[in-house]
N, C-alpha and C positions, 0 to 999 in steps of 0.2 A: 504494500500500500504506500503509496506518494500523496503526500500532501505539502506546501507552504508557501514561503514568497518567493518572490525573485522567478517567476514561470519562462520569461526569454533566456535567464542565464541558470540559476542553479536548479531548477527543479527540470528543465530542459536537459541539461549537463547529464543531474542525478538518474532519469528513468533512461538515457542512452548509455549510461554507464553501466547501470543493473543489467539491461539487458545484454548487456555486448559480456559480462561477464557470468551470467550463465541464470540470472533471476529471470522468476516471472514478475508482473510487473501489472497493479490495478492504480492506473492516477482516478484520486478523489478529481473526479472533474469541475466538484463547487466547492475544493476548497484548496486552491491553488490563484497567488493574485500576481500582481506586479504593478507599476504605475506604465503609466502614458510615457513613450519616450519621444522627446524634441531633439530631433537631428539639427546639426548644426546651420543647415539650410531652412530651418523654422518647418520642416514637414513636420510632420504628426504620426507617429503609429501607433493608435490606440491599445491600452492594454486589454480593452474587452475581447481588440483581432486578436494578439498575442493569447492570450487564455483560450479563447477559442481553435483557433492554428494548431495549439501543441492538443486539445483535448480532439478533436481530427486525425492529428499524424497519429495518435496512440489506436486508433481504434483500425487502421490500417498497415501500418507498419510490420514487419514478422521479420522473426528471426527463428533459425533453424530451432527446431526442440523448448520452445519459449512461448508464453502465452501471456499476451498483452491484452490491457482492457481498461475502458472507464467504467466509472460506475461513480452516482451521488453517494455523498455521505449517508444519507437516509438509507440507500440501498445495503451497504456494510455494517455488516457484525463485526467488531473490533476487538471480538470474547473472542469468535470463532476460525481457526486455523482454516485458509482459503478466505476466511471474510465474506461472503455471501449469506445474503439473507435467504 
């Protein structure tokens, strides 16, 4: 289970890491944030795209023998090994 801040850099980093090193991998998808970043050209890229972007890539991305997936907070058991309700 993945959850916290920083979704374009460390919770990004953390659930490409888990995977590549042999974990399976559930990103809380509502509870992962990040702020809005202001490029130095005054663009915008929202943090709502960013949270969204990464809870996307997760639900298709695959690696050999690894099983990746969102799921809400509400949806996880956090007593139970695997965490599904």
């Amino acid at each position: 289970m993945l959850a916290g801040a920083a979704t374009n850099w460390c919770i990004r980093a953390t659930a490409y890491g888990a995977l590549e090193r042999g974990y399976d991998l559930t990103l809380i998808e509502d509870a992962h944030t990040t702020e809005t970043m202001v490029l130095d050209d005054g663009f915008h890229v929202e943090a709502s795209s960013v949270i969204q972007e990464l809870n996307i890539a997760m639900t298709w991305v695959t690696y050999p023998g690894r099983t990746n997936s969102t799921a809400t907070a509400e949806q996880v058991d956090f007593n139970m090994p695997g965490g599904r309700r």
